[in-house]
N, C-alpha and C positions, 0 to 999 in steps of 0.2 A: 723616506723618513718624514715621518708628519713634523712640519713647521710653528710655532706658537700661533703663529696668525691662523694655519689652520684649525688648532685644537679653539681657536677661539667664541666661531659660533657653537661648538660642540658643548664647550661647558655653560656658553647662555644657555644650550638648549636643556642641561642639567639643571641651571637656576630655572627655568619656566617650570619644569616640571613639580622642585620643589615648593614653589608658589604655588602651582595651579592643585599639589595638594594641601597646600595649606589653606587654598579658600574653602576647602571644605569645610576644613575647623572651625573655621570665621563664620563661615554662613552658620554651620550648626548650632555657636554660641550665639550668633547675633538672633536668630530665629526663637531663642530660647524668650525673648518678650516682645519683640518685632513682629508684624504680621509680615510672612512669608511671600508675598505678592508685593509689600508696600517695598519689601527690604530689597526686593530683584530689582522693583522700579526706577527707586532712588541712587540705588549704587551704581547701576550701568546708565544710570540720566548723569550725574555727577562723575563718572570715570569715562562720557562722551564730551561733555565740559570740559573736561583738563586737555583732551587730549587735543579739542579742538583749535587751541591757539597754534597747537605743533603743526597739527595738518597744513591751515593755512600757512605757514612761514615755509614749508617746507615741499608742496604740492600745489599744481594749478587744480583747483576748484573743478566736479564731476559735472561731465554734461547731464541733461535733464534725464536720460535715457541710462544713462550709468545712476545717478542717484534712484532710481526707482528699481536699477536690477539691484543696488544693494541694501535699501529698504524693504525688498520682497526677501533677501534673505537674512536680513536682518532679523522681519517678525518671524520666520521660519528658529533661526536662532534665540528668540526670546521665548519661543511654545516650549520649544526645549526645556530653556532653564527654567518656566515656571513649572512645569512636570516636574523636574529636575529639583529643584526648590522642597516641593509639594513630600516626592520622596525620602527626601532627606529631615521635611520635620516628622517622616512618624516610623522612622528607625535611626539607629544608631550603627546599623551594620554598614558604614560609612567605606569599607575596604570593598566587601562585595560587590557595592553599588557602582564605586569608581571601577571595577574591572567587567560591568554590563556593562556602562557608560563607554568601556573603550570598545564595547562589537562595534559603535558604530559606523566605526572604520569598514567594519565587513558589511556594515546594512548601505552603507552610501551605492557599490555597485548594484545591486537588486535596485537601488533607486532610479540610478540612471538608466537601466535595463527598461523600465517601464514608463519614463518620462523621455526616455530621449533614444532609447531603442540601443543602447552603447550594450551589449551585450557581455558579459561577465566573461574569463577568460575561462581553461581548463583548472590551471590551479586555483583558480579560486574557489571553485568548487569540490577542490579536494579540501581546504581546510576550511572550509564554511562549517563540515560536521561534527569536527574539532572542538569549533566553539560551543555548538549547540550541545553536545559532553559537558564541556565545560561550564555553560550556563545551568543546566539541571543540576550536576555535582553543589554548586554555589548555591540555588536556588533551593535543595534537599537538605542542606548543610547550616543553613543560616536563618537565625529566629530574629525577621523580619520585622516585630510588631515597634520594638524600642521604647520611645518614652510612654505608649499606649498600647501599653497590651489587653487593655479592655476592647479595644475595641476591634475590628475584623482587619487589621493591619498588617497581618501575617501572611496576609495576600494582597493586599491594595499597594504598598508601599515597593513592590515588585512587580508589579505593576504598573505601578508609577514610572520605576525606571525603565523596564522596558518600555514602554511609552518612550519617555525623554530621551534614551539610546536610538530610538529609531526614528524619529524626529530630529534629533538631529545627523544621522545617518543621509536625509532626504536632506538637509540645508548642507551636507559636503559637498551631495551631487547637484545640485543648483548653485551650490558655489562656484565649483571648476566648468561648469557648465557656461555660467555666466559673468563671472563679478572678474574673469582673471585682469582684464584691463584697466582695471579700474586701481587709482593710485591708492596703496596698502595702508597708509594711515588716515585715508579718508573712508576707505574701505572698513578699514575697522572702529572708525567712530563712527560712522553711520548706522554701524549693527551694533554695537555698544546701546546710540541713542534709542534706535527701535523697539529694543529689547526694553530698555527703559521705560519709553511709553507706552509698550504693552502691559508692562506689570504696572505703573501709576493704573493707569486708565480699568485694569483689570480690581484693584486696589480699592479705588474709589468705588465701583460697583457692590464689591463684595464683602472689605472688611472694615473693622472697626478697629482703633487703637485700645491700647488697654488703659481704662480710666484712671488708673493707680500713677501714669506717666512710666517712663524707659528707666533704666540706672545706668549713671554712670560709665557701667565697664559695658556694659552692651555696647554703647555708642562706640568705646576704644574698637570692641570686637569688628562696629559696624567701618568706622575708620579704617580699621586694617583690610575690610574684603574691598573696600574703594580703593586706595592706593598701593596697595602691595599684591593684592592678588585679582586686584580687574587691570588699573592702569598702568602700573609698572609691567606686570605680569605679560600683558599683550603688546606693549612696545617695544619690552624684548624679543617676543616671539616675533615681532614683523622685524626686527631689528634681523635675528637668527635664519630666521626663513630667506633673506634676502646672501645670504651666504653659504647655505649648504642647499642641496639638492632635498626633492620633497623625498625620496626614498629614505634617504639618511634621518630627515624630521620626524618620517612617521615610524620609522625606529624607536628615534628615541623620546617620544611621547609614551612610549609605554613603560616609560621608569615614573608617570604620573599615578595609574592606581599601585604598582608597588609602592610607590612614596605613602598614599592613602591608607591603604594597608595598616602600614607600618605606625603611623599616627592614628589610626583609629582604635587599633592596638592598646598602644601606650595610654590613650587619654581617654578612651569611652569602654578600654577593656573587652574590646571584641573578641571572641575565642577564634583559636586558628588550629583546629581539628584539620584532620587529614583529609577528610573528603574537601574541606576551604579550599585546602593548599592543594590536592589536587584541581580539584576544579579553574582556583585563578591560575595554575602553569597551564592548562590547557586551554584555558582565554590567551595566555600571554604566547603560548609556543605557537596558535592558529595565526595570532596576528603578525609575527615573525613571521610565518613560512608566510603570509600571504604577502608582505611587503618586500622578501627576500628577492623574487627576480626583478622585481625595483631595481634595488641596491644593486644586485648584480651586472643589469644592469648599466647604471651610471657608473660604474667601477671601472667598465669595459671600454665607455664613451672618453671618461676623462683622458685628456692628453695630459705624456709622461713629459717630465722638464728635466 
């Protein structure tokens, strides 16, 4: 009989996901007079700020050799979300994009396969095809272009995500590869800051503010992707991670593009044709069967009480 204490990282792992689909929302309104590089920059500079007073009170400080493994994947994490960013200003099909976004749970083994020689299991390769189903059904099903359909977006902004999926596919496998020693809220404000001053630094290069000045409810929007879906959002997740198994995690991470979905839905009117809704269970049911002997697993390891 499951215990409250046990059901308790389960439902953080509920609230992360809810959040982690709500930064979508956030980002898509904040980006609406925000330059998209300045807005990555600023929010994960400002959500490694906050978090940094925790780290130190509650963590000893990373050797030199640990703060550079998690600065390497840090900016590995920040190329992500400016792809990631990038996609998301010039569609609105915010559901499809959150359920490419989750291959890259399946793209991270091909990564360690070629950086570190970890070779990919049997099942993995049975539901790798799955997905690739699944991503064409999505990819055939969904008009890409969003707020710009003049322009060739209809293929760039799927692109984009593919891009950002697979990049950050390559920073899971250099994460478990290297960062696991390294203390979890240092760990994560350090990838926080990186990402950060990837996108300033990226920012400054390439964009301009818009002369008119921001309004008001932007900022609210840009407010809420800071503390509700970068900072809060990620201190639960290392909060949650530190009490369930990664099998069980990467479960239920994939209640984040249903959550997406469901809000892109409702608020930007995304259609949900059949070939959609085929295509995202065939992303959702690859990534289940690939995480299932995980679970199985740790199910088998756990001692009975």
């Amino acid at each position: 009989m499951t215990t409250p204490m046990n059901r308790t990282p389960l439902l953080l792992m509920v609230l992360v996901t809810l959040l982690a689909a709500a930064g979508w929302l956030f980002s898509k309104e904040a980006i609406r007079e925000l330059p998209p590089t300045a807005f990555i920059g600023s929010r994960f500079l400002l959500a490694a700020l906050l978090l940094l007073p925790l780290a130190w009170l509650r963590e000893p400080p990373p050797t030199r050799a640990q703060l550079l493994r998690a600065a390497g994947c840090g900016t590995l994490l920040g190329a992500s979300l400016l792809l990631w960013v990038t996609a998301i200003s010039q569609s609105d099909a915010l559901g499809s994009g959150a359920f490419i976004m989750s291959v890259a749970t399946l793209m991270a083994p091909l990564a360690a396969w070629a950086a570190f020689r970890a070779k990919p299991g049997r099942h993995y390769w049975l539901t790798l095809p799955i997905a690739i189903a699944g991503l064409l059904l999505l990819s055939s099903s969904t008009h890409w272009g969003g707020d710009h359909p003049e322009q060739t977006g209809v293929s760039l902004s799927l692109f984009w995500f593919l891009a950002a999926a697979t990049t950050l596919g390559i920073q899971l496998a250099v994460h478990r590869h290297f960062a696991q020693s390294i203390a979890p809220t240092w760990l994560t404000c350090i990838q926080l800051a990186m990402t950060g001053l990837l996108g300033t630094l990226l920012s400054l290069l390439t964009e301009q503010w818009p002369e008119a000045g921001v309004s008001h409810g932007i900022w609210g929007w840009f407010a809420a992707s800071v503390l509700i879906a970068t900072t809060l959002r990620y201190w639960l997740l290392t909060h949650a991670l530190s009490k369930m198994t990664t099998a069980h995690a990467a479960l239920m991470m994939l209640l984040e593009p249903v959550w997406t979905l469901l809000l892109s839905t409702l608020f930007y009117s995304e259609p949900l044709g059949g070939a959609k809704l085929a295509g995202a269970g065939l992303v959702l049911g690859a990534l289940v069967l690939y995480q299932l002997p995980l679970l199985l697993r740790s199910a088998r390891l756990k001692p009975t009480t």
